[in-house]
C-alpha positions, 0 to 999 in steps of 0.5 A: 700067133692068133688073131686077137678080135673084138674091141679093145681100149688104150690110153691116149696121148691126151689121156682120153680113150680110143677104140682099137682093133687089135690084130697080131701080127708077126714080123718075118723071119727069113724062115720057111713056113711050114710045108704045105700039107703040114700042121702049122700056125693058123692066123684065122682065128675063126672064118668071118660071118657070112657075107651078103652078096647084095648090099644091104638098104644101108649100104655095104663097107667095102675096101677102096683100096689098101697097101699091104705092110712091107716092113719098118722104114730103115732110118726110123727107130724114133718115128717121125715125131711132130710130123704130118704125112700126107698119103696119097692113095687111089680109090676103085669104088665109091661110097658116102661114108668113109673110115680108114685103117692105120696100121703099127704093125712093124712097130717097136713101140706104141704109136699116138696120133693126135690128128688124122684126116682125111679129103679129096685130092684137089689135083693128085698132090698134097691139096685138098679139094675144098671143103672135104677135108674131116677129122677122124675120130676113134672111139671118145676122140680124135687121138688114138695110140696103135700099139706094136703089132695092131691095127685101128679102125677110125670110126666113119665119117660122111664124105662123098668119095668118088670111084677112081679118085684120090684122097689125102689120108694125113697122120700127125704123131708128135710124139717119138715111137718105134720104127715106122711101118711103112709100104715101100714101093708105092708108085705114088708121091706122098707128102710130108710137112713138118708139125700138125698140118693134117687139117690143112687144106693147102698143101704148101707145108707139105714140101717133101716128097716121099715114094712110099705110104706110111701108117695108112693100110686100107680104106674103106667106104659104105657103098650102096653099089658095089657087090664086095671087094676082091684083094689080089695077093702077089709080088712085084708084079702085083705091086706095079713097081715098073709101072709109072709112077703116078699114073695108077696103071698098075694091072689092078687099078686097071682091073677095077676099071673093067669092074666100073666100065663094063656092063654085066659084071660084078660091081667089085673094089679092088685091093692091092696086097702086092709085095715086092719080092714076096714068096709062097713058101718063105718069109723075107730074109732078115736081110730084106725083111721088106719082101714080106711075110709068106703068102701063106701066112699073109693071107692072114695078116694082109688079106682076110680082114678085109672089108666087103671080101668075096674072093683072092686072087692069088699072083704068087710063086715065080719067087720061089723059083727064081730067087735064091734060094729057090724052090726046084720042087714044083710038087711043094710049090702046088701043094702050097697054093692048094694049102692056101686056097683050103684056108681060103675057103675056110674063110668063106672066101673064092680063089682065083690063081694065076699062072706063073708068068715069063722071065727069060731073060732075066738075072734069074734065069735057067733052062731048070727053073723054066722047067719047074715053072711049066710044071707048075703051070701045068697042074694049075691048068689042069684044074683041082688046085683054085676055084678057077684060074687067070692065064697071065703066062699066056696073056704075056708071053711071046709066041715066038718065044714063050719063055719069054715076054712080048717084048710090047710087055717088058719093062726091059728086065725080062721078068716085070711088065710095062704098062702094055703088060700091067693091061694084058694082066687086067684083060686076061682076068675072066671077070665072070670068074670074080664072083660066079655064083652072085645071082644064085646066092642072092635068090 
């Protein structure tokens, strides 16, 4: 399956004419992808214009934040007609414009809206600050039809929108359509109301609450500040699903705090395509289809569109060990993420990889699997297999133990960080690392 690019039309709902991205996108299979090193289907159609290492007088489109597609919400086959959903999402960087991305990808049928939104969080719930709230509009108007598989791009709309804040991204589709593509486990209260109340600044209608996102898959902002965005491409641990819930203490959201606070360092947005349950090499089973697509095809589908992109940081590969069926080759997990950061680079994009993190005692857990996961971590650290690398097994284990966790850093499962943990993550990251070479390529 290719990329479908460029500019396309649909009819709309009220029989006006919107402005589609389209991009294909392929639901998982359960199947394996295929192995590293062999010829398989290329989801990069061609690799993205060069990007500037400065932004430009305008300003630069950058991501603020974004949620990787997990799958479509069971329960939903008709959609949620005359629904409003009000999603709550994080930004890591500021900028005077905004757009936001709206995604059917597991959608069996085309989705219309008739009223998208978007504001400021007046307090982290379903209120919006007074007088931010703006209608999007795509393309001739403010409706707009996703069909199956695609995504769509709102045109800009000017708003202040401060770094570390939350906004409410609000869609309204009266109409009934295909399964709801949703991300399942966001750490986040979102709202739903029942018919259009996407323009209304009160969030008194919006009296059900709900843990995952829906349709909304990116935000984007023109920045005059921020040097690009790096997107972190993981699982569970990337997703922060034992962090707590609300508090944004993900390792990413504290990731772009170093990137705001600290002096010296590149000025990047942070992106989370984390998926809970993801693997390198094998797509989620048919069974649990919301683990995702492989990280060898999601740096296709998730990744590489995104906005102002520089660099991936790849937290993958302890699935692929320790879930069945597992992987006991760590020869075909390295020549994975080696396939990965060529196709990366293919893209004009940088890889930093992270080392594969404790999980004694864990579920999982065999003397076998700790044996194939030090092979693996000893070929990352050799070098010759990312552009560089972030050490989280060192950042998090224990050194009385180190097959396990510091015990300060986990949750209670062996395997998922605490909040303590979600920070060593972040100050583990060598942010000199993000984007080495900013200087040299601006000269």
């Amino acid at each position: 399956m290719g990329v479908v690019t460029g500019r396309r039309e649909f009819g709309l709902l009220a029989g006006a004419t919107a402005v589609v991205l389209g991009v294909l996108v392929a639901v998982g299979t359960g199947q394996e992808a295929p192995a590293a090193g062999e010829r398989h289907e290329k989801l990069i159609a061609e690799p993205p214009p060069t990007r500037s290492v400065t932004p430009a007088a305008g300003g630069e489109w950058v991501g603020t934040w974004s949620a990787a597609p997990t799958g479509p919400e069971p329960g939903t086959d008709g959609g949620l007609p005359d629904r409003s959903i009000r999603n709550v999402v994080h930004t890591s960087v500021g900028g005077g414009e905004v757009r936001v991305e709206l995604t059917n990808q597991y959608g069996g049928r085309s989705v219309g809206f008739s009223n998208v939104t978007v504001a400021l969080s007046a307090d982290g719930g379903p209120n919006a600050l007074p007088g931010s709230m703006r209608r999007l509009t795509f393309g001739d108007g403010t409706s707009v039809l996703v069909p199956p598989g695609e995504r769509v791009l709102s045109d800009p709309v000017r708003l202040d929108v401060p770094a570390d804040a939350d906004l409410l991204v609000t869609v309204y589709a009266p109409e009934a359509s295909g399964s709801v593509t949703q991300h399942r486990m966001a750490q986040q209260n979102s709202f739903l109301a029942t018919g259009d109340a996407a323009g209304e600044e009160s969030g008194a209608a919006f009296t059900e609450v709900t843990g995952a996102w829906r349709y909304v898959s990116s935000v984007q902002v023109l920045s005059q500040t921020a040097e690009g965005s790096v997107a972190v491409l993981g699982d569970s641990l990337t997703d922060g699903i034992t962090s707590t819930p609300g508090a944004n203490r993900r390792w990413t959201d504290l990731l772009a705090e170093r990137l705001r606070a600290e002096p010296e360092v590149p000025r990047l947005a942070v992106l989370n395509q984390g998926i809970s349950g993801n693997r390198l090499l094998l797509d989620g089973d048919p069974t649990r289809q919301y683990n995702g697509a492989s990280g060898l095809r999601r740096l296709g589908l998730d990744v590489v569109h995104q906005a102002g992109l520089r660099t991936v940081v790849l937290q993958l590969g302890i699935n692929d060990i320790s879930a069945p069926p597992q992987q006991t080759d760590p020869a075909a997990v390295v020549a994975a993420m080696r396939e990965l950061t060529a196709e990366a680079h293919e893209a004009g994009l940088r890889v930093v990889g992270a080392t594969l993190t404790p999980f004694a005692g864990h579920g999982n857990f065999t003397a076998e699997r700790e044996r194939v996961r030090q092979l693996v971590n000893a070929e990352i650290r050799a070098g010759g297999v990312f552009d560089a690398v972030v050490d989280f097994d060192l950042a998090l284990r224990d050194p009385a133990r180190p097959q396990s966790l510091l015990p300060a850093y986990d949750s209670g499962d062996g395997l998922h960080p605490s909040d303590a943990g979600f920070a060593a993550m972040a100050h583990a990251v060598p942010l000199s690392e993000l984007v080495p070479d900013i200087e040299e390529q601006a000269l």
